[in-house]
Backbone bond lengths (Angstrom), bond angles and torsions (degrees), N, CA, C in turn:
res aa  C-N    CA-C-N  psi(-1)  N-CA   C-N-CA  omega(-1)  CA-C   N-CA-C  phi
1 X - - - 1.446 - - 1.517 108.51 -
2 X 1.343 107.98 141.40 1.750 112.17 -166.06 1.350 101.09 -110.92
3 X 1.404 124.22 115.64 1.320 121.18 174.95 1.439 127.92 -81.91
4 X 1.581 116.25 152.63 1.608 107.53 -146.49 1.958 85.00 -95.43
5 X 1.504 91.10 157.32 1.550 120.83 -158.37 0.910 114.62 -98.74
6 X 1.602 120.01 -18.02 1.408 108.57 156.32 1.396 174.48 -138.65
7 X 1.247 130.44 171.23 1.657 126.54 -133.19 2.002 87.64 -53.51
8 X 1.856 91.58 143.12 1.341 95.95 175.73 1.411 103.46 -102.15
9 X 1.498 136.48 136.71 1.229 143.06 116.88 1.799 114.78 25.09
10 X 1.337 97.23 126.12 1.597 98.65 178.79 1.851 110.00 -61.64
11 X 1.296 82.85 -42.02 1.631 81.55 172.37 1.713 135.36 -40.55
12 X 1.407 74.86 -44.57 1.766 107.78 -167.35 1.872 89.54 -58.50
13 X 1.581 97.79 -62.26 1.640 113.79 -152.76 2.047 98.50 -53.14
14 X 1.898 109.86 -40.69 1.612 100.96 -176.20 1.403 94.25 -84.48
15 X 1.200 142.38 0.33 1.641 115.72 169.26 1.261 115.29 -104.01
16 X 1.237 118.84 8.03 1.769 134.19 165.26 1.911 101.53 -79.66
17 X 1.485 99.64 -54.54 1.650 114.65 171.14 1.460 120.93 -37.28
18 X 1.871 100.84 -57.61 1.225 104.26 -135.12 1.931 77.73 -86.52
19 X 1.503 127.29 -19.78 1.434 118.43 -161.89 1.986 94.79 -85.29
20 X 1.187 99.93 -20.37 1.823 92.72 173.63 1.268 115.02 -73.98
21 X 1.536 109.58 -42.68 1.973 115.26 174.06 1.628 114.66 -49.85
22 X 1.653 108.34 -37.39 1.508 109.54 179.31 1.011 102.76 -83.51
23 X 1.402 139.22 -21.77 1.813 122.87 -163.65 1.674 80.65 -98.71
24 X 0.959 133.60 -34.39 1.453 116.48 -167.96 1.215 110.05 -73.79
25 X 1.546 142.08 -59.09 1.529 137.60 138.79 1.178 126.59 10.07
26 X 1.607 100.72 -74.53 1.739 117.79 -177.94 1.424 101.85 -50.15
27 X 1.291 110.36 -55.24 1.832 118.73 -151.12 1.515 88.17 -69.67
28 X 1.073 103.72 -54.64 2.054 109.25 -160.67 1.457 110.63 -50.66
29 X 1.758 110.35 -47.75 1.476 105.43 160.68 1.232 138.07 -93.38
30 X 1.261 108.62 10.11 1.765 110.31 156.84 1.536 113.98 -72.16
31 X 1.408 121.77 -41.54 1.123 123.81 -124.43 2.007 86.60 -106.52
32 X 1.829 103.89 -44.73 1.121 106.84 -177.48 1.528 132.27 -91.59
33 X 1.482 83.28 7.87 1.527 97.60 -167.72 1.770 130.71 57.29
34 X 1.601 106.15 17.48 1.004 114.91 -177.65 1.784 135.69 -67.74
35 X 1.299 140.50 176.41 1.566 111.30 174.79 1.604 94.09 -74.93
36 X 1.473 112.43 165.88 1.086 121.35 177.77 1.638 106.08 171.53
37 X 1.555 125.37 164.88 1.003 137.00 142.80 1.742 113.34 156.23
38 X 1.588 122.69 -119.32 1.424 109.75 -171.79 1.181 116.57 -138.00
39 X 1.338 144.51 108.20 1.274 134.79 157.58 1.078 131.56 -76.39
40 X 2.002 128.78 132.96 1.231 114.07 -172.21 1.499 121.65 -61.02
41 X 1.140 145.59 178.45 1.445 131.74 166.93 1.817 107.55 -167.87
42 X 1.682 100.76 84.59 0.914 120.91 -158.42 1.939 127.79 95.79
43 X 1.257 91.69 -162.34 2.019 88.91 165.41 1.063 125.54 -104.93
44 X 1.715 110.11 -3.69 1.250 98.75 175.06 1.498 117.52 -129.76
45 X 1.447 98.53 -25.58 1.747 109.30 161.86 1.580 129.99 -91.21
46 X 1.309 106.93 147.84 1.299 111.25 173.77 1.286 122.50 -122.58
47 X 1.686 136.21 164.61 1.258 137.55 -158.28 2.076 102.91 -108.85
48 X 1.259 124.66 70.25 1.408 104.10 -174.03 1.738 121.06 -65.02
49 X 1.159 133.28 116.08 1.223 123.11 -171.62 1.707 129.07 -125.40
50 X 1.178 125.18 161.13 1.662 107.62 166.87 1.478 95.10 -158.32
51 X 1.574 105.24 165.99 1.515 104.67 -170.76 1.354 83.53 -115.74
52 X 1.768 106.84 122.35 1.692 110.62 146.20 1.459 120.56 -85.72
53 X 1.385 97.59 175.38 1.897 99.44 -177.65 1.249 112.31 -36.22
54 X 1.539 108.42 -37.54 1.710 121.77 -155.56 1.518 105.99 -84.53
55 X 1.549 119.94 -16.31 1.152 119.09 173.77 1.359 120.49 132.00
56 X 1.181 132.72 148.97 1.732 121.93 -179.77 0.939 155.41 -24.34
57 X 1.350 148.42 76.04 1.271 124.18 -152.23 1.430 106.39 -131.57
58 X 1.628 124.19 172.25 1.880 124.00 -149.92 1.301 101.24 -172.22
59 X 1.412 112.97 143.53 1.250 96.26 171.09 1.790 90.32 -131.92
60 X 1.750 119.88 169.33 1.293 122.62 166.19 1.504 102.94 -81.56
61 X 1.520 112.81 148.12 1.289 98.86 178.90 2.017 95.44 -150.03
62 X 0.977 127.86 168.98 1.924 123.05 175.09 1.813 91.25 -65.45
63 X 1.091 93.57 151.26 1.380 92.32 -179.82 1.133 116.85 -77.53
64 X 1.549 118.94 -22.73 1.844 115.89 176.13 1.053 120.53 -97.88
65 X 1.535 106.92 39.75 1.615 130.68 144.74 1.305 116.88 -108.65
66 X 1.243 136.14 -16.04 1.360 131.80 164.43 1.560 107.22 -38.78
67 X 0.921 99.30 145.06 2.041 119.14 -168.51 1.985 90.57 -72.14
68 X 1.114 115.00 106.65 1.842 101.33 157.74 1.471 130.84 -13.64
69 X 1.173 113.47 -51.44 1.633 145.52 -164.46 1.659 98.31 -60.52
70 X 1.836 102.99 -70.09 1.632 109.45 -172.45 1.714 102.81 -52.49
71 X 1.754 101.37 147.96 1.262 117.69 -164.05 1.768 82.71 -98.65
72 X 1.089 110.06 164.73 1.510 128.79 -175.57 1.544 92.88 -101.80
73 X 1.185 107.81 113.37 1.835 109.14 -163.52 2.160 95.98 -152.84
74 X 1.405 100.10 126.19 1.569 88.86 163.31 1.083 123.97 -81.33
75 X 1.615 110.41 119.65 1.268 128.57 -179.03 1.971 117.58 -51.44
76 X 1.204 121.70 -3.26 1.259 119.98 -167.79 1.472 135.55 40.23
77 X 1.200 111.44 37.88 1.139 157.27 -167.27 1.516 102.11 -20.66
78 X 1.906 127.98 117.16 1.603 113.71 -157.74 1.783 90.20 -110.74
79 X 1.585 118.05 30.31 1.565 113.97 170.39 1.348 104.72 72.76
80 X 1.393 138.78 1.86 2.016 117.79 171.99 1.262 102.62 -47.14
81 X 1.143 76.04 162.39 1.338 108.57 170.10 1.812 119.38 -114.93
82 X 1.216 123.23 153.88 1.189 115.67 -168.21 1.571 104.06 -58.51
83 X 1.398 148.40 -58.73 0.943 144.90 155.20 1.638 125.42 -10.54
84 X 1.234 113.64 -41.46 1.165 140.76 -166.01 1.914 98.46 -88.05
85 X 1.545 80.59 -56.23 2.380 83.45 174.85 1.397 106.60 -61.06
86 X 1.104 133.90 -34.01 1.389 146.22 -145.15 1.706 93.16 -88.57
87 X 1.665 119.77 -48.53 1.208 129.78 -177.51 1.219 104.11 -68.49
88 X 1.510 141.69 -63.81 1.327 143.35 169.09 1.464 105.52 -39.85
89 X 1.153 143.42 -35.57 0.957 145.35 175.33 1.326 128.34 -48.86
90 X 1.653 95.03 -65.36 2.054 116.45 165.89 1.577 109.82 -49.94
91 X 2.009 113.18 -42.51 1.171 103.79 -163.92 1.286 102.93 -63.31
92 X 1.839 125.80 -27.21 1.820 102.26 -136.05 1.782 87.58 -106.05
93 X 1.814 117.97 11.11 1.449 121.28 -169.55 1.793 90.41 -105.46
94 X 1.685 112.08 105.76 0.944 104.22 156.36 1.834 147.61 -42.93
C-alpha cells in the first residue's frame, strides 16, 4: 500500500489528533474500567480525560467530538502540564 504524499492541512493534522484523543479515552475507559470521561471547558471546548496508572492525562477537544458514551464527570484536575501528560504517557506505553 502506497501512502498519499500530500502535506495535510493544520486542520486536517488536529482533527486526525483530536478523533485519536476521543477514541483513545472512550476505549481506555470502557475497556479498563478506569476514571475517565469529559469536562466542559468553555462553550465550545471540552476537556476528554482518564487517569492511567502513570497518572492523568486530557486532552481539549470541540465538544461535538466528545465520544456519546463518556459521562460528563469532573476530572479533579492534579495541574500537569502537557510535558508532564506527554511523560505519563511514554511511562504507561511499553
Amino acid at each position: 500500500m502506497e501512502a498519499a504524499s500530500a502535506e495535510k492541512s493544520i486542520d486536517e493534522v488536529y482533527y486526525d489528533r483530536n478523533l485519536l484523543a476521543a477514541a483513545f479515552v472512550d476505549f481506555y475507559v470502557g475497556v479498563s474500567g478506569a476514571s475517565g470521561g469529559w469536562w466542559p471547558d468553555g462553550e465550545e471546548w471540552a476537556v476528554v480525560w482518564c487517569d492511567l496508572p502513570t497518572g492523568q492525562v486530557g486532552w481539549h477537544l470541540p465538544q461535538e467530538m466528545v465520544p456519546s458514551l463518556l459521562e460528563e464527570r469532573d476530572p479533579l484536575y492534579d495541574g500537569y502540564t502537557t510535558t508532564e501528560k506527554n511523560e505519563r504517557l511514554a511511562r504507561w506505553v511499553p
